[in-house]
N, C-alpha and C positions, 0 to 999 in steps of 0.2 A: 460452445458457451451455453452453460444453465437457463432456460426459460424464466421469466420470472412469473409468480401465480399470484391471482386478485381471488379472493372469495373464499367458500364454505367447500370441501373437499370431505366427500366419505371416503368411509375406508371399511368394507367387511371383513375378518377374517374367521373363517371355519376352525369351528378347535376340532368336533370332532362332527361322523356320519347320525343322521336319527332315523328314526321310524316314519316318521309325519311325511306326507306328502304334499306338493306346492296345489296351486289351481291346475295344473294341466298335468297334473299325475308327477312330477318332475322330483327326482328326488334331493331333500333338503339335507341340511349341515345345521348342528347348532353355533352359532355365531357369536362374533359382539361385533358391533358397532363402534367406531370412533370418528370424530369430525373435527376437521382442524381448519382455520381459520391462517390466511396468508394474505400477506400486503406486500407484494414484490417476493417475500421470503414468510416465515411461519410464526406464528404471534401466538399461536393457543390452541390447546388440546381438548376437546370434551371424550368426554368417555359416556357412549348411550345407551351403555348395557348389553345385556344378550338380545339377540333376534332370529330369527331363523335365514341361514343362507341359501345361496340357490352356487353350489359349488363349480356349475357350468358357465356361470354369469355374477363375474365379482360383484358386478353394480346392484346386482338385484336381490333384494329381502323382503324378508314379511316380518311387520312388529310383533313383539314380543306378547304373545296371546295373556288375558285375564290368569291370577294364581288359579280360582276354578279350573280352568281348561290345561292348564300346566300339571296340574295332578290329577284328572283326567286321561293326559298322555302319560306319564307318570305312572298311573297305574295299570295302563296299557303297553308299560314298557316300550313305548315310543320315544321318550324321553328319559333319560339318566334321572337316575335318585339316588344320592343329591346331584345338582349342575354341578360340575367340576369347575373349580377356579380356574381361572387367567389370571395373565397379567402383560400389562402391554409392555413391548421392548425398549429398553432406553432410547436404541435408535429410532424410534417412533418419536417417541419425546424432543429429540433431540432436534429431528426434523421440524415437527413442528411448533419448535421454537429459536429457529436458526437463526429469527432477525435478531432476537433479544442475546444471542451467543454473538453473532458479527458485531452488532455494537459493544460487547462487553470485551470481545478483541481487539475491537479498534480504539477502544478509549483504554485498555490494558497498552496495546503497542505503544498508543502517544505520548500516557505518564513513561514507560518507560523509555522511549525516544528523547522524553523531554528531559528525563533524569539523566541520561547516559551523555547528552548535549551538553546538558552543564556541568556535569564535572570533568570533559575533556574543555571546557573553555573556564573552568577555573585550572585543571591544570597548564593550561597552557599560557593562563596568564602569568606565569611564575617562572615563565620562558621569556627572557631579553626579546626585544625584539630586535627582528634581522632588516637591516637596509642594505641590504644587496652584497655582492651579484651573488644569483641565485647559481644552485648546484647545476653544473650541466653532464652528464654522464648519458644518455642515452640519445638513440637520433630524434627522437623526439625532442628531449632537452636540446640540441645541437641545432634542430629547425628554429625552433621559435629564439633561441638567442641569436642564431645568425640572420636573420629576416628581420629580427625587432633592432639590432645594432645597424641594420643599414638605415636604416629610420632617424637614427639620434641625432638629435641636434648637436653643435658646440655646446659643451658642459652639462648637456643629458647623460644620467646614468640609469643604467638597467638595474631595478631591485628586485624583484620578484614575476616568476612566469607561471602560466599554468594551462591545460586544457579544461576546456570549460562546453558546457550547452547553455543556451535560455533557459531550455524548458527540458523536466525530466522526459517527458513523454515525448520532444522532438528529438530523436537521437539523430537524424542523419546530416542536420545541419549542425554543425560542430566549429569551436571558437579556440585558437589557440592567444590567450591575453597575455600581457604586459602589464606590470606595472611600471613604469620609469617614474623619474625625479621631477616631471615637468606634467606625465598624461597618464590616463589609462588604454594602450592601445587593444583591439579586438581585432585579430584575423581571420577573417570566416575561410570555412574549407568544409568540406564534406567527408561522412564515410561511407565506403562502401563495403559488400559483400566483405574483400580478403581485407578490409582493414581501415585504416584513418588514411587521409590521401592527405602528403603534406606539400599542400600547393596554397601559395597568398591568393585567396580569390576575391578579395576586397578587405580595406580597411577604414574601420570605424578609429574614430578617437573621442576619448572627453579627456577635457585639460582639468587638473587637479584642483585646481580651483571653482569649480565648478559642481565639485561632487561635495555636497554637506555632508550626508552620514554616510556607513556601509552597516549593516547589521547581518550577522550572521547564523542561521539555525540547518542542523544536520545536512554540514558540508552546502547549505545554499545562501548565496552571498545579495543579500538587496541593497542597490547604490539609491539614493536619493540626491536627485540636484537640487540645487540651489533655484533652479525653477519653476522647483516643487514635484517635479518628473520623477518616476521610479523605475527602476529596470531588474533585472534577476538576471543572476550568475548559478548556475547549479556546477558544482565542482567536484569531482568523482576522486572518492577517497586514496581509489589504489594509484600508488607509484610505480605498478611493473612499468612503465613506460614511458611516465614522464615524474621527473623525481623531487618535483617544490610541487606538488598538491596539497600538503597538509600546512607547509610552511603560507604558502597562499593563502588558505583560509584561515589561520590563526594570525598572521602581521598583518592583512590589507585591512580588515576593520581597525586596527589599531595607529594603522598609517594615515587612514583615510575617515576613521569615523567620528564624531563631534568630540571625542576627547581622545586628540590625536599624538601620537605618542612623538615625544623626542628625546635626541642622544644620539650617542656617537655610533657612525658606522660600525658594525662588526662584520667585516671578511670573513671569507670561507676560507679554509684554505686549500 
């Protein structure tokens, strides 16, 4: 993991050998100078001109002597006539100005996260919505409807399943939910190393009556109660494995959020 830097950072680099010699006989490089300024990451470039380098010790220079003494050396052929141009590297630049590039990526990725959000939740508003039972094709599908069906009450129906985490960042505690006609159940279970372990290691419930809104932003599902309480659902896109992910997060805000959808069952078939 990258260091992060606070403060003023030189930087020498030799263009080319001279004549001139340091205080201890030591022999010099003509130079430039740059200093960059970092806050965690790099904020600003100065450029301080030529200086004379010491090409055995990056850190160490001598400033840039009086024009007098420059064509002095000059005419002693210890110094080039004329200095020969530089120019500093984009990758220099680019460095030190990484914060202002991270942020302009991060607020680049969000409009377009946010753009790409909304138009799969206007297209998907233009999708019926589905009141169950949800698809079961995979053992995963076949886990959480067989485990959530020994659960149902008299005249509870299973509408919609899915795997789910709390939290992006906790991956190892992992939730296989429910939504029925009565609750939202949660079954926690864990993963490991070769995989998802599909074992019921505790169940949560909230009764639908209890949940006022769900809102939903890139595949993360927030429940709000009627308590005023709030919770997250983060719901992982792919289906290789369990096959009502996408259906989950497009119908449960719509089942379940302050403008709650109704109409007739649609079956799978």
């Amino acid at each position: 993991m990258g260091k992060l830097m606070f403060g003023w950072d030189d930087k020498i680099t030799c263009i080319e050998p001279v004549g001139v010699k340091g205080e201890n006989d030591e022999p010099l490089c003509l130079a430039y100078r740059t200093s960059k300024l970092f806050v965690g990451a790099g904020v600003y470039l100065k450029d301080e001109g030529y200086v004379l380098g010491d090409p055995g010790k990056k850190d160490l220079y001598y400033p840039w002597p009086d024009e007098a003494q420059v064509t002095k050396w000059q005419s002693a052929e210890l110094l080039p006539d004329p200095l020969p141009a530089y120019s500093i590297p984009l990758v220099e630049y680019a460095f030190a100005y990484s914060l202002w590039i991270i942020i302009a990526v991060m607020v680049a990725w969000a409009v377009a996260k946010s753009a790409l959000t909304k138009r799969r939740q206007q297209r998907d508003a233009l999708i019926p919505v589905h009141f169950g039972p949800p698809t079961v094709v995979t053992e995963g599908d076949r886990f959480i409807s067989e485990t959530v069906k020994a659960m149902l009450q008299p005249h509870e129906q299973l509408q919609h399943q899915a795997f789910a985490l709390r939290d992006a960042e906790e991956i190892s505690h992992i939730y296989f939910v429910a939504l029925t006609s009565q609750r939202l159940i949660l079954i926690s279970s864990k993963r490991k190393f070769r995989g998802l372990v599909f074992e019921n290691q505790g169940v949560e419930e909230v009764p639908r009556a209890q949940i006022a809104d769900v809102k939903e932003s890139s595949y993360e599902l927030t429940f709000t109660l009627t308590t005023g309480g709030q919770f997250p659902l983060v719901v992982p896109a792919s289906e290789k494995d369990f096959s009502n992910q996408k259906a989950f997060v497009r119908d449960v805000p719509r089942l379940l959020g302050a403008a709650k959808a109704v109409g007739p069952v649609v079956q799978v078939a």
